[in-house]
N, C-alpha and C positions, 0 to 999 in steps of 0.2 A: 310187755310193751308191744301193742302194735309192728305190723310188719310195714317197712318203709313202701308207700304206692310205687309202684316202674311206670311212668312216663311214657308213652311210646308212640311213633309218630313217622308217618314217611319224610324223610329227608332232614332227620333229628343227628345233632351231633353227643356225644357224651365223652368225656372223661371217662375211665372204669379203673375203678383201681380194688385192689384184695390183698391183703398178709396171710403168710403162714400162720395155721395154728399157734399160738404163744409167738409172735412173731419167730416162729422157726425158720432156720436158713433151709427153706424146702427147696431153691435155684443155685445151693453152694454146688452142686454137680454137674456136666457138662450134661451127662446123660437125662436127671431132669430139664436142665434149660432147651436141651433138644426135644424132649417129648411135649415141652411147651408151645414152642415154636411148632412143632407138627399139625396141634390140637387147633391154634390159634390161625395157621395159613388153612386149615381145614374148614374151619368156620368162616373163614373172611369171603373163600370159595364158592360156600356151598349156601351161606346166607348172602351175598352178594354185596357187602359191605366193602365200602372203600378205608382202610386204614392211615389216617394221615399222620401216626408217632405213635410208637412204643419201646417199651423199655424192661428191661428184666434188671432186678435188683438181687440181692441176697436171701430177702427174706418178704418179698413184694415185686407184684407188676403193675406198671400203667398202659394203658391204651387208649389213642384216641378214635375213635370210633365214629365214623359215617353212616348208618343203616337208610338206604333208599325206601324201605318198607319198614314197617311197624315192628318188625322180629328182634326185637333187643335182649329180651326175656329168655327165648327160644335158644335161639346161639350162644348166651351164658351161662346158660345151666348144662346144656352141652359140654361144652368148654371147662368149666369145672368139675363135674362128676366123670369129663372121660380123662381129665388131667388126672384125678385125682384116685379112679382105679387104676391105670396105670403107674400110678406114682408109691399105691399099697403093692401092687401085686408084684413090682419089682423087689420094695424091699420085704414080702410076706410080712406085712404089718396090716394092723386092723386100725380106723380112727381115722377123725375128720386132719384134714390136708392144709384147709383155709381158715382162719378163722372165725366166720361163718357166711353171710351173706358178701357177696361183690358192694361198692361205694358205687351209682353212675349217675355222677351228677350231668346235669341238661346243661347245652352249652349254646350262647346264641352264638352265631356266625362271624361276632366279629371277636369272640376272644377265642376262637380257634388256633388261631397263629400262635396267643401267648401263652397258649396253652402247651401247642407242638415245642416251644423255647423252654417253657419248663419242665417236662418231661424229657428233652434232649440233655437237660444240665443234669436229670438227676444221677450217673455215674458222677458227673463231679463237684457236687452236694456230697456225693458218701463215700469222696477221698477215694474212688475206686480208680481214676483217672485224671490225668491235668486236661482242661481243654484242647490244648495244643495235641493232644493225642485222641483227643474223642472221637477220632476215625475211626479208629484201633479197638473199642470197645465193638466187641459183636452184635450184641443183644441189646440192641438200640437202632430205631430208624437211620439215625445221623450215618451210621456206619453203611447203612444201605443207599443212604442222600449220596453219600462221598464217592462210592463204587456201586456206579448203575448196574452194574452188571449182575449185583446179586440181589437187584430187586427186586420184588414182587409184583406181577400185576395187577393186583388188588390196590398198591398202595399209591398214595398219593403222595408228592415227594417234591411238590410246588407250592402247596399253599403256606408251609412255615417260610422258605424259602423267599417268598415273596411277601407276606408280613413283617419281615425282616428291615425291609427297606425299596421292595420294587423292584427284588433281585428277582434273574433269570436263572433256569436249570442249567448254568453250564459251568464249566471248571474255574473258570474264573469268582464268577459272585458265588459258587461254593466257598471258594476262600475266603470270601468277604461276609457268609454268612458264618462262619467259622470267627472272623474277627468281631463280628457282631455280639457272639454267645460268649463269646472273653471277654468284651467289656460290659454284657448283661450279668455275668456270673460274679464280676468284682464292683458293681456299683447298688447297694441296697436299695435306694431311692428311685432306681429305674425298676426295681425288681418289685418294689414295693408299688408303684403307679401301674403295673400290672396286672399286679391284685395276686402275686405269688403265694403270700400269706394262706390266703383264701382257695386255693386253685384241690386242695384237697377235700374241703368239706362243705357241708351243705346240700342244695338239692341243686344251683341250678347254679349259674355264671351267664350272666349280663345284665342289662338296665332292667330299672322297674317295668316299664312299659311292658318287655319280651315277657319278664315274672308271670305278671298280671295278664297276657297274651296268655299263656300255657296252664295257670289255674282257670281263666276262663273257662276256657274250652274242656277240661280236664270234670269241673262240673257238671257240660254239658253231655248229660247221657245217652241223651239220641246219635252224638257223634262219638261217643265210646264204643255203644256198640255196631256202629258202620266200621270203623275202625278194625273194632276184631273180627269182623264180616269180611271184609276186605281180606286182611294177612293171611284167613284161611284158608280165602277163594283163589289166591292168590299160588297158593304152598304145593297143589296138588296138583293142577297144570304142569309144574315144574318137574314134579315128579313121572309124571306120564312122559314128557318130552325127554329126559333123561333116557326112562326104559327104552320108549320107540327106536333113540339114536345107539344105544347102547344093544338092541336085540342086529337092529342091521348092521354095526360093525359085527358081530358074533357071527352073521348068516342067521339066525334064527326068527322066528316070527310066534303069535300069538297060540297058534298050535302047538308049537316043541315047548311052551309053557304048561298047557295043559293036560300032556300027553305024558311029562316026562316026569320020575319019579323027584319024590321032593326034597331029598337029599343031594340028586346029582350032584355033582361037583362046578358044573359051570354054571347053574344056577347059585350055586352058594356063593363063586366069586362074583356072580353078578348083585347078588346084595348086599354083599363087602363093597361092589364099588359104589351103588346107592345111594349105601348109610355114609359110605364116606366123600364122596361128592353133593350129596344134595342133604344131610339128615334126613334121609328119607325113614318112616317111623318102620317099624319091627310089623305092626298089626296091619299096616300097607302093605309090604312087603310080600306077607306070605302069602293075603288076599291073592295081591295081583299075579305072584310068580307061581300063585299052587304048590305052598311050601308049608303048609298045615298050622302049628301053632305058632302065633309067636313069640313063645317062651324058645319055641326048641331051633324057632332059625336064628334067636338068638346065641344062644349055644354054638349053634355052628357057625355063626360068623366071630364070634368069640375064639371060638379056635383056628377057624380060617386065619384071622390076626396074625395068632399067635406063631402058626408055622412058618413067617417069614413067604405072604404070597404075590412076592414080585417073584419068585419060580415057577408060580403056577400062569399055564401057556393065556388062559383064559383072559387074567388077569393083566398080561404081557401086552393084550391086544385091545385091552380097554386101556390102560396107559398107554399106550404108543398112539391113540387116536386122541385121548387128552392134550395131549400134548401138543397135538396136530389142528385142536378145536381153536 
C-alpha cells in the first residue's frame, strides 16, 4: 500500500496522533512521558510551532499542531526517531516503539476548538480521571490551561477556551470551561454534532469547500514545488542566526571556529545546543563549525547528551541566555 501524501502548508493546523507498537503502554512510565514531553517542547521550539492541546495516554498521544511554515514532516520524524532511541536505549531493547507511521489529519480552522475539547476529554474517555479533576491530570494541556504557570510559550491556551463559549483566559471562564467539557463529556448528541466520531481518522476535518481548497492546490505542482523552496530557504537562515547569537554569548567569532580543533569541547556543546534548539542537521554542523565528519559529530553530541551537560560551563551559558532570549 502506498505511503499516505503529508499535506504541508504555512499556517496548516493538524491533529497528530500515534500508538505504541501492538498498542503497547510505551507512556505507562513517568520517565517515558517525560522524555516525551522533552522531545515534543524541543520540536515546538525549534520548529516554531504553536501548540494549541495535547495529551498523553497509556498507549498513545494526541496533538494539536499549528505549523507557521510547511515543516510538519521535518519536526515529526524528529520527534519519533529521537523519542524512540531514547525510549530503546533506556530499556537496552532493539525494535520499533510506534506502530509505524504518525495519523495527521489537516484541520480547517474552525474545528480547531472541537478538536482541542476532544483531545482535552481524552483522560476521561479512558477512565483515567473524572472531569471534575482533569486539572490534576499532567500530561494534558487542560492541566497547563488550569495553572498558567507551567505553561509553555509555544502554546496556545485561548483558542479552545474561547470556542467553548467566548470564554476569556482568566480563572473564572476557566471554570466555566471546565463546566463546559462536563456537560460535552455526558451528552453524546453534542459530542456527536462535533463530529467526535470522526476526529481520529481520515485525512482532513472540515467543509467540502476547505477539502476541495487543499486537493486543489495539492495538484498543483508549480506550487509544491515553491512550497518546498520556500521551507528550505527558509531552514538555514535560522540556523546561521542561532550560531552568530550563540558564538557572541560564548565571546567567540568565526576564527576560534576555524582555528580550533574539532573535537574541542565547547564546540561540541555548541552543536548540542543547535541540534537541540533549531534541529540544526549533523552535515551543517560540521561544515560550518569545522568539526569534520558528520557521522563522528554525531557521536560526540550523542555522548555529549548522554553525560548529563547542564554541568558543562559552556552549556551553562547558552542556557542561561535562552532563557533570557
Amino acid at each position: 500500500m502506498a505511503r499516505k501524501v503529508r499535506i504541508e502548508f504555512g499556517g496548516a493546523f493538524y491533529h497528530v496522533i500515534n500508538r505504541g507498537n501492538y498498542r503497547s503502554g510505551i507512556f505507562r512510565s513517568e520517565g517515558a512521558r517525560r522524555s516525551f514531553r522533552e522531545c515534543l517542547h524541543q520540536v515546538c521550539r525549534s520548529q516554531e510551532w504553536r501548540l494549541h492541546a495535547w495529551c498523553l495516554m497509556g498507549n498513545h498521544y494526541h496533538l494539536l499542531i499549528e505549523t507557521p511554515q510547511p515543516n510538519l514532516v521535518q519536526g515529526m520524524k524528529w520527534v519519533q526517531s529521537t523519542f524512540a532511541n531514547r525510549f530503546n536505549r533506556f530499556r537496552k531493547v532493539n525494535g520499533h516503539v510506534f506502530q509505524g507511521r504518525y495519523n495527521a489529519i489537516l484541520l480547517e480552522s474552525d474545528a480547531v476548538g472541537p478538536v482541542c475539547h476532544y483531545i482535552h476529554l481524552n483522560p476521561v474517555r479512558g477512565d483515567l480521571v473524572q472531569v471534575a479533576q482533569l486539572q490534576e491530570y499532567p500530561d494534558c494541556s487542560f492541566h497547563q490551561l488550569w495553572y498558567p504557570g507551567l505553561r509553555w510559550s509555544f502554546g496556545d491556551y485561548e483558542t479552545c477556551i474561547r470556542a467553548a463559549g467566548g470564554f476569556a483566559d482568566i480563572p473564572r471562564d476557566r471554570l466555566r470551561y471546565r463546566d463546559f467539557l462536563t456537560h460535552l463529556s455526558g451528552e453524546k448528541s453534542a459530542q456527536n454534532e462535533m463530529g467526535f466520531e470522526s476526529m481520529s481518522h481520515g485525512w482532513a476535518m472540515g467543509s467540502q469547500d476547505f477539502k476541495k481548497e487543499v486537493l486543489s492546490n495539492c495538484q498543483d505542482e508549480k506550487l509544491r514545488r515553491v512550497v518546498e523552496a520556500e521551507a528550505s530557504e527558509m531552514r538555514e537562515p535560522r540556523w546561521e542566526r542561532g550560531l552568530a547569537q550563540a558564538l557572541v554569548w560564548l565571546g567567540k567569532n568565526e576564527a576560534d571556529l576555524a582555528k580550533g580543533r574539532k573535537g574541542e569541547p565547547w564546540k561540541v556543546s555548541l552543536a548540542y545546543h543547535l541540534r537541540e534548539r533549531f534541529l540544526a542537521p549533523y552535515r551543517w554542523m560540521s561544515r560550518r563549525l569545522n568539526m569534520g565528519e558528520s557521522s563522528s559529530l554525531l557521536s560526540l553530541v550523542s555522548r555529549h547528551r548522554r553525560q548529563q551537560p547542564h554541568t558543562d560551563e559552556t552549556w551553562k551559558i547558552l542556557r542561561n541566555h535562552e532563557y533570557l532570549d
